[in-house]
C-alpha positions in Angstrom: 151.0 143.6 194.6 150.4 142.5 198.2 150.3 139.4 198.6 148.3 137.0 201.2 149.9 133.7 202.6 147.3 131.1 203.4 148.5 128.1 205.3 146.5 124.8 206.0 147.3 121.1 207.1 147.4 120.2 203.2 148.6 122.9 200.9 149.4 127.0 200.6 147.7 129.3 199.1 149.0 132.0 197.6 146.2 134.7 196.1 146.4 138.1 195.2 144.2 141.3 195.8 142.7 141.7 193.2 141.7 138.2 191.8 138.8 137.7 194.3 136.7 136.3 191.4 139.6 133.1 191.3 139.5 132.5 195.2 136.5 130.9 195.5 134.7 127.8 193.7 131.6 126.5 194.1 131.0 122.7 195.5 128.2 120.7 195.9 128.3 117.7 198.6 125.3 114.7 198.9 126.3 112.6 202.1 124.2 109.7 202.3 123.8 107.8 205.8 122.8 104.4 206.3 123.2 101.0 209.2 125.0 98.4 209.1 122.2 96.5 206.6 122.4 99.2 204.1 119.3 100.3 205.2 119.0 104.8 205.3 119.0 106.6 208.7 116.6 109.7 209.1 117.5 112.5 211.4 120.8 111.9 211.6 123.5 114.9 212.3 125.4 115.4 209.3 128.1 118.3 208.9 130.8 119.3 205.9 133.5 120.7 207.2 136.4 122.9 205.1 138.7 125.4 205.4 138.1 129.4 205.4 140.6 132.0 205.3 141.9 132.3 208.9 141.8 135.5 210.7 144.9 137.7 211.0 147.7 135.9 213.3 146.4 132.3 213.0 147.1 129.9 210.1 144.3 127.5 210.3 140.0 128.1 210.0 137.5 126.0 209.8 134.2 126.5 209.2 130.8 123.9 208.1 127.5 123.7 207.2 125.5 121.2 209.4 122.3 119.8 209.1 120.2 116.5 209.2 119.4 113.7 206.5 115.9 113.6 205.6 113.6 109.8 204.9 116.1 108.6 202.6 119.0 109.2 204.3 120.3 112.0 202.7 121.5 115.4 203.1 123.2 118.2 200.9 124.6 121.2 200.7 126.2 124.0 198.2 128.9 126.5 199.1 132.0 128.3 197.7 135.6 128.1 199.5 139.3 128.2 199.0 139.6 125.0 201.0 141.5 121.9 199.5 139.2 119.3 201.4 135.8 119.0 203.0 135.4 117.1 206.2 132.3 115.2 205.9 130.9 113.9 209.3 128.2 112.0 210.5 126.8 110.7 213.6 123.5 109.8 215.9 122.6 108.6 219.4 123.6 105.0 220.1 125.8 104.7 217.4 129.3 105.1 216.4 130.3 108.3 214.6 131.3 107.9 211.2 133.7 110.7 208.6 135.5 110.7 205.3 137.9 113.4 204.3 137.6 114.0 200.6 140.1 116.0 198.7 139.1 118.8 196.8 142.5 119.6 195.0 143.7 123.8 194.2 140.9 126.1 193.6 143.2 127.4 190.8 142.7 123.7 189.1 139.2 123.6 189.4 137.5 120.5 188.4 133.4 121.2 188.4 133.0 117.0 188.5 135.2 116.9 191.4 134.0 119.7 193.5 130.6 117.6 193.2 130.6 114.9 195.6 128.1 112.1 196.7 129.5 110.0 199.1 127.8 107.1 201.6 129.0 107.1 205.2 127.9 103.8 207.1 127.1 103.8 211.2 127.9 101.0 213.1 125.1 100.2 216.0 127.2 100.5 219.1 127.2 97.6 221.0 129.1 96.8 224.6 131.8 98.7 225.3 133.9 97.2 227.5 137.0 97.2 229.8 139.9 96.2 228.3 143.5 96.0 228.0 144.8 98.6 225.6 148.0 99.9 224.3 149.5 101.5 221.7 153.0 100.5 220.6 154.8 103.0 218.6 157.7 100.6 217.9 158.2 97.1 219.1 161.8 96.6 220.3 162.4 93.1 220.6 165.3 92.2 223.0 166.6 89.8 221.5 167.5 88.7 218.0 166.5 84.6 216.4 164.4 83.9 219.9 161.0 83.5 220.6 159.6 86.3 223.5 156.4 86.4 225.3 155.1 89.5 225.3 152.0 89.7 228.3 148.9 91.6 227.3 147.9 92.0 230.9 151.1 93.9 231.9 151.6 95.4 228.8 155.3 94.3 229.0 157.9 91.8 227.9 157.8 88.7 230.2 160.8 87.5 232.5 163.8 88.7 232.1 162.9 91.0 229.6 160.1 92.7 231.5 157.2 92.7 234.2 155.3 90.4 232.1 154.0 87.1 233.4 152.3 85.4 231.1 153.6 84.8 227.7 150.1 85.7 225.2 152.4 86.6 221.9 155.9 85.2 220.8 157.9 87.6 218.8 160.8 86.1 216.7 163.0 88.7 215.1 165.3 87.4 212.9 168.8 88.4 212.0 169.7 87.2 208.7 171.1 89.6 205.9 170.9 93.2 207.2 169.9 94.3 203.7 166.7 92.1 203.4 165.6 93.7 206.8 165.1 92.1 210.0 162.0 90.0 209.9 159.7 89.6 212.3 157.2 86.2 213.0 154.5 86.3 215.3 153.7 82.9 217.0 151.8 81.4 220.3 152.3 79.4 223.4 149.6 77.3 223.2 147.5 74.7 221.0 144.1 76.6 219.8 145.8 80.3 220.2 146.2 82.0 217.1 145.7 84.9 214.5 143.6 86.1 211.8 144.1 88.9 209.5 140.9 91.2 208.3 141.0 93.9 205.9 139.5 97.1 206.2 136.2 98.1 204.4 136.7 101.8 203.0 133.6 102.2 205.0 135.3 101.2 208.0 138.2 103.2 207.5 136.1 106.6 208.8 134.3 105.0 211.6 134.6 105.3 215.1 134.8 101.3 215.2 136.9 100.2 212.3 136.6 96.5 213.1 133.7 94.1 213.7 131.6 93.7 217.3 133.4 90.4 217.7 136.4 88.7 217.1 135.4 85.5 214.9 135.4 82.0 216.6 136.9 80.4 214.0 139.7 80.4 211.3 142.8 81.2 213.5 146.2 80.4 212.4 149.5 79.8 214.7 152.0 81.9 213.4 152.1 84.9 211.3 154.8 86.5 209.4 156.2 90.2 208.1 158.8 90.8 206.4 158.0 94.6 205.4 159.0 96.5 208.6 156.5 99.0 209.0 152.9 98.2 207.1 149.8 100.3 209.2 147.3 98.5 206.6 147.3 95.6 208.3 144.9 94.3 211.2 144.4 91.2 213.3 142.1 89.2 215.5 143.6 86.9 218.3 142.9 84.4 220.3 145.3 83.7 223.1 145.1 81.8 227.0 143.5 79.1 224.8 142.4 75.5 226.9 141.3 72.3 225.5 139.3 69.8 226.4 141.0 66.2 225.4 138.9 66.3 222.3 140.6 69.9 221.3 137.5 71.5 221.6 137.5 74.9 223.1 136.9 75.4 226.9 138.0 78.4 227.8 139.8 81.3 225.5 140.4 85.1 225.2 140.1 87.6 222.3 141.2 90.9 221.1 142.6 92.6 218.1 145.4 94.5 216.8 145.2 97.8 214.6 148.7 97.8 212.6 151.3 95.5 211.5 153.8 93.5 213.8 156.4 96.8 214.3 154.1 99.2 215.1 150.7 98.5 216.5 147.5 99.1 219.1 146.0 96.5 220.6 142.8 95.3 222.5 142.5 92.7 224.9 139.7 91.7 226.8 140.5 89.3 229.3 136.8 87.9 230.3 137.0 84.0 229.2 134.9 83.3 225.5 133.8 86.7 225.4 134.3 87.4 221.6 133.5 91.2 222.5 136.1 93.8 221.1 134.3 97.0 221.2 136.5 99.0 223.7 135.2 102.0 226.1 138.2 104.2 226.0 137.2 105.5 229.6 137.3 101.9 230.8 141.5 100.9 230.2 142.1 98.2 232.3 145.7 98.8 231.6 147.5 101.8 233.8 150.7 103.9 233.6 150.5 104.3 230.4 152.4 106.9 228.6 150.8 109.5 226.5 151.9 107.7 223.4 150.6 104.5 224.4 147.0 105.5 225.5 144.3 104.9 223.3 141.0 106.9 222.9 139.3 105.0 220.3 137.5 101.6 220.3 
């Protein structure tokens, strides 16, 4: 029998001719949308997204249904399809677009619980996006082994001799011990009152166009952080660096950001404007130039 080859991002398919009956399975999806409060957000543009069978010559289609949520936030919709995964998306004026990619699994394993999903998608009011320093590091190479290097925000660089930096804002220390334990990396400052605070993600988080808070908190910094796992993309930070004290240690003048990633492999956001706690980032508004197509960033 002839046989048709369907290829997506996640999975083949392999059906046959004459088992249209099998190909297709019914779903039902409920996306709920509500603020930041919890409370449900009326008229708001929802659309489920999933695969289709693409057209002769091409190896991906999508297709969705689209729609908006009514008084109590909700909207839903029925279909049948091949696809391994709907793409469930939501978003409205003024705020920050929010999606969750659910898994489906093999139409030839279907589950009728799991091809019935209600999920709650959460949109972040957005705030002030600003101009900031941004860059995404694909791998931090640190130049030297067992020594502390600044690393400037500003420049986006190592600082002297290493690089164009200037101004030292975070001190990497790789160290060289036993080869078979990894090289680990700490993660320290060059002045009293700079520091760092990890933040976990909410799963609601995780989909939206602003994964962290507004602001950076104003509190609860520590001085050096460690990782011994080289590569860990789970983990995010807030900083505060260019930190000056009064003689009582209080807190004249600082600067915050954040980092998405671990200390190997990372993107970060500065925004240089003194005791602004701001992070929200307007990609159109990168203070920092020449970058690289790897190292640009298009989301806050």
């Amino acid at each position: 029998m002839k046989k048709i080859i369907w290829i997506t991002i996640t999975a083949v398919f392999v059906t046959s001719c004459h088992s249209q009956n099998n190909d297709e399975q019914p779903w039902k999806a409920v996306v709920k949308v509500v603020n930041e409060s919890g409370k449900p957000m009326e008229g708001t543009d929802v659309t489920i997204g999933y695969y289709v069978q693409p057209p002769e010559g091409q190896t991906i289609a999508t297709s969705s249904t689209k729609g908006k949520t009514d008084a109590n936030g909700s909207f839903s919709a029925t279909g049948k399809t091949r696809s391994t995964d709907l793409f469930l998306g939501a978003g409205k004026d003024g705020y920050y677009r929010s999606h969750y990619d659910y898994e489906l699994g093999l139409p030839m394993t279907y589950d009728p619980a799991k091809w019935n999903i209600e999920k709650t998608l959460v949109l972040k009011k957005i705030g002030r996006p600003a101009a900031m320093y941004a860059k995404h590091i694909l791998q931090l190479k640190i130049p030297e082994f067992n020594k502390a290097i600044g690393f400037d925000l500003m420049i986006g660089d190592w600082v002297g001799p290493y690089g164009k930096g200037v101004n030292a804002d975070l001190l990497f220390t790789q160290h060289h011990t036993n080869p078979q334990s990894g090289y680990p990396i700490t993660l320290s400052f060059p002045n009293s009152g700079d520091g760092i605070q990890e933040f976990a993600l909410q799963e609601s988080d995780k989909g939206s166009g602003l994964r962290s808070g507004h602001e950076a908190p104003s509190d609860g910094y520590q001085a050096t952080i460690a990782q011994t796992v080289m590569t860990n993309p789970n983990r995010n930070f807030y900083f505060r660096v260019r930190t000056k004290l009064d003689e009582n240690g209080k807190i004249v003048s600082a600067r915050y950001g954040k980092i998405y990633g671990d200390l190997a492999q990372f993107t970060y956001y500065y925004n240089p404007t003194p005791n602004d706690r701001n992070i929200e980032f307007d990609p159109k508004q990168n203070l920092l130039g020449g970058l690289k197509s790897f190292e640009s960033v298009s989301a806050p």
